[in-house]
VEXKE-628027 format. One record per atom (N, C-alpha, C): residue number from 1; chain; atom name; x, y, z. Coordinates in steps of 0.02 Angstrom, whole numbers, plus 32768, in hexadecimal, padded with zeros to 4 digits. Layout:
N
NUM:A:CA:X:Y:Z
...
END
This chain:
72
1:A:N:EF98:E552:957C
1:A:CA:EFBD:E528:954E
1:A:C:EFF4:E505:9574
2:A:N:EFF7:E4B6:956C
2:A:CA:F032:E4A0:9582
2:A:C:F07A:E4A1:957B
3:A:N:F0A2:E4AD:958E
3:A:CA:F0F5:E4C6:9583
3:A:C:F105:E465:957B
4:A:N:F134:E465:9542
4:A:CA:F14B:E427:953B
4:A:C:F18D:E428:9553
5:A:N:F199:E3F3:956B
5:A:CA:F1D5:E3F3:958B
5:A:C:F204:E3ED:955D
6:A:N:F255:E3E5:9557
6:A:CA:F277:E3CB:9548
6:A:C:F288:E38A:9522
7:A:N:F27C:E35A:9559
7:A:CA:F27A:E31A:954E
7:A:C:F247:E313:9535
8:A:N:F207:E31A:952B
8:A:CA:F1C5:E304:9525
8:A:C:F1D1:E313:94D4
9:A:N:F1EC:E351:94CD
9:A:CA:F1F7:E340:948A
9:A:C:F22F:E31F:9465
10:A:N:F250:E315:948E
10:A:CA:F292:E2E4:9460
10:A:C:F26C:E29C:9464
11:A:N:F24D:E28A:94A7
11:A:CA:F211:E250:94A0
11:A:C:F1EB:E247:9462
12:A:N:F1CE:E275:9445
12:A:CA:F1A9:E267:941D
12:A:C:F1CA:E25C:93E0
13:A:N:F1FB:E283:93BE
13:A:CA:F23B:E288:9397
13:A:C:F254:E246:9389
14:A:N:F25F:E234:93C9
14:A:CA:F282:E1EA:93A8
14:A:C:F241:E1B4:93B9
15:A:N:F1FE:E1BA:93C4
15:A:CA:F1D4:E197:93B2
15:A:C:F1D3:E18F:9364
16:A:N:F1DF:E1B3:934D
16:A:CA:F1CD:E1AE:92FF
16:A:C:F1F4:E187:92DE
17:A:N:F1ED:E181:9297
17:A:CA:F210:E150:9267
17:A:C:F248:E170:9244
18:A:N:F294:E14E:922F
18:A:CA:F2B9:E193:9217
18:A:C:F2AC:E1BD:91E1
19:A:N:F28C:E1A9:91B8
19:A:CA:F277:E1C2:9193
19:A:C:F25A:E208:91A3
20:A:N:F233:E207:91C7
20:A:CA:F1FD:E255:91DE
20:A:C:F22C:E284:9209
21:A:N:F268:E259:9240
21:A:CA:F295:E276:925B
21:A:C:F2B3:E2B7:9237
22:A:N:F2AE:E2A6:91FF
22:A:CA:F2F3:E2DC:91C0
22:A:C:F2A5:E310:91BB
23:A:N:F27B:E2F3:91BA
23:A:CA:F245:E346:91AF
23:A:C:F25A:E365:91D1
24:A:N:F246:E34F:922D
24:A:CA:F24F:E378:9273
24:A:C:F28A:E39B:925A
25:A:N:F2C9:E373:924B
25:A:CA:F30B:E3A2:9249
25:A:C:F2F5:E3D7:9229
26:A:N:F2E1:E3DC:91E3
26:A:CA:F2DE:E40A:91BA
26:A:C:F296:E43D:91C3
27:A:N:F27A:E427:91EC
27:A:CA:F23F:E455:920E
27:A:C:F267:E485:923C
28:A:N:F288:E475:9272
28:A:CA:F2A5:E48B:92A5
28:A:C:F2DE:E4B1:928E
29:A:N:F30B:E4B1:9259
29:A:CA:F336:E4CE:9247
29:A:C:F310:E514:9222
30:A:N:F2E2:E50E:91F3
30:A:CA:F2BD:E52D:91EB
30:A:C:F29A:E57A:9208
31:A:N:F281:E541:9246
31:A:CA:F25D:E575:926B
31:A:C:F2A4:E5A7:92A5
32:A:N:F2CB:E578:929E
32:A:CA:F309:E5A4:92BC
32:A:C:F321:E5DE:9295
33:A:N:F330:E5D7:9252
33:A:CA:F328:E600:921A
33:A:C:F306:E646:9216
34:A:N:F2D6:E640:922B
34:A:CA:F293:E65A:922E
34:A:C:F298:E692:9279
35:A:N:F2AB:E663:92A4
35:A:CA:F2AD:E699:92C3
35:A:C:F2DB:E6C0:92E3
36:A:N:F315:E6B2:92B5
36:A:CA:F359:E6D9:92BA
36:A:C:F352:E721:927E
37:A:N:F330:E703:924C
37:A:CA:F318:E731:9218
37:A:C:F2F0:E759:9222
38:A:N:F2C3:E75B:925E
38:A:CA:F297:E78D:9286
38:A:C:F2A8:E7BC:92AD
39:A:N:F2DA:E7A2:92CF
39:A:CA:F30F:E7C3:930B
39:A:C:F341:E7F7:92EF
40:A:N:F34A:E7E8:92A7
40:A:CA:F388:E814:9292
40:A:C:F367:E84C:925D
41:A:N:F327:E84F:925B
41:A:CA:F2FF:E88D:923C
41:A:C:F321:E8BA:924E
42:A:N:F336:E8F0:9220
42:A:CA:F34B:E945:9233
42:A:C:F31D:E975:922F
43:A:N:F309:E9A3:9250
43:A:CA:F2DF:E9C8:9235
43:A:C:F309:EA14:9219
44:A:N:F32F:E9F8:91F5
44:A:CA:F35D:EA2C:91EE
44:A:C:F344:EA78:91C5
45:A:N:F2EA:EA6B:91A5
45:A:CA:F2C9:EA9B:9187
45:A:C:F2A8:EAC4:91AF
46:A:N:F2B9:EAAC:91EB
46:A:CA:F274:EAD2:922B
46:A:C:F281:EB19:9212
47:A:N:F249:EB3D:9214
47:A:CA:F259:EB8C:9217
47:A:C:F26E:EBB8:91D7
48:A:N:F26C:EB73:91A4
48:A:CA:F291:EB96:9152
48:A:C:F244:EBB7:914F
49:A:N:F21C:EBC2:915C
49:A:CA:F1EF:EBF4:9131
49:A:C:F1D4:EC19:915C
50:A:N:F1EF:EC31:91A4
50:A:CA:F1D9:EC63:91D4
50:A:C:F1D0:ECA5:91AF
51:A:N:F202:ECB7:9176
51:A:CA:F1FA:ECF5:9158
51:A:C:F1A2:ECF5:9144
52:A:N:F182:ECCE:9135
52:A:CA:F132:ECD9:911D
52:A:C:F101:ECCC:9144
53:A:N:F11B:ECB1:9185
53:A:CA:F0E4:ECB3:91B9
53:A:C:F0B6:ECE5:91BB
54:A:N:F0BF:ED1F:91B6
54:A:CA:F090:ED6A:91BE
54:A:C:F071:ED60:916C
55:A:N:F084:ED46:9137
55:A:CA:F057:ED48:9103
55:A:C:F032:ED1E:90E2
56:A:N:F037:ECE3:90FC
56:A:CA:F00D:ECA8:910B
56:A:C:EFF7:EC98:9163
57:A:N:EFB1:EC64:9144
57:A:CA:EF9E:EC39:9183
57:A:C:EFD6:EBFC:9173
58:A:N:EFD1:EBC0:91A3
58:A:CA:EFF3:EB9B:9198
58:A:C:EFDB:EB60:9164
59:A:N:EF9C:EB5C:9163
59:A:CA:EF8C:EB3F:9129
59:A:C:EFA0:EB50:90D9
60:A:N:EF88:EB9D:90E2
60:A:CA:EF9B:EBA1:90AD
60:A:C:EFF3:EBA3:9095
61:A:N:F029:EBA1:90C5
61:A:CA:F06D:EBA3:90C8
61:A:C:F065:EB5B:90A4
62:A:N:F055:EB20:90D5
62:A:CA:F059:EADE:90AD
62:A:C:F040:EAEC:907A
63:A:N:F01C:EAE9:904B
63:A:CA:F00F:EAF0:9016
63:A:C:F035:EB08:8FDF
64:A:N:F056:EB49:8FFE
64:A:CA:F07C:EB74:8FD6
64:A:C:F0C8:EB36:8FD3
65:A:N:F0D5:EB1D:9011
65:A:CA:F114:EB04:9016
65:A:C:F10C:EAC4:8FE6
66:A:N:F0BF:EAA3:8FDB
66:A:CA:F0CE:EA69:8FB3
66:A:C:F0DE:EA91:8F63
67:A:N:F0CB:EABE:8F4F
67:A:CA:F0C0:EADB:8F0D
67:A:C:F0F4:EAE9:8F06
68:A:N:F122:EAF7:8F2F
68:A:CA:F16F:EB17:8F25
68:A:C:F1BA:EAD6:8F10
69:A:N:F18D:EA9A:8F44
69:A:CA:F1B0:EA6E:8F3C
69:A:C:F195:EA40:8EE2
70:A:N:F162:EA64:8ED1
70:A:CA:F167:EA2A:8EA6
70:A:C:F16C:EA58:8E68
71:A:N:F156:EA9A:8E68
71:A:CA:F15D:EACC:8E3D
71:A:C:F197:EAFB:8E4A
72:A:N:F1D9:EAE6:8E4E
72:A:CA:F220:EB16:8E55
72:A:C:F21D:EB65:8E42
END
């Protein structure tokens, strides 16, 4: 796959009409969005259900864990 340069894409950017310009903005802000919102995941649950490891497989743990979350 080719790596785009820099310029090659601000080249193409201001090839366009202004109109479509304000998409790119709002595409690119977007996808910046996106992947700041990925980066700041916690896994702050890791390990909340180690107590049942020995009495479940892990399938059946997911299972149990969706039933718990939707059945309190």
């Amino acid at each position: 796959m080719k790596t785009i340069k820099d310029q090659e894409l601000i080249s193409l950017i201001e090839s366009l009409p202004d109109s479509m310009k304000k998409e790119v903005k709002d595409f690119v802000e977007y996808l910046l969005y996106k992947s700041r919102k990925k980066q700041n995941l916690k896994l702050s649950w890791k390990g909340g259900l180690s107590e049942y490891k020995d009495r479940f497989t892990s399938l059946e743990l997911e299972k149990k864990a969706l039933e718990w979350r939707i059945h309190p």
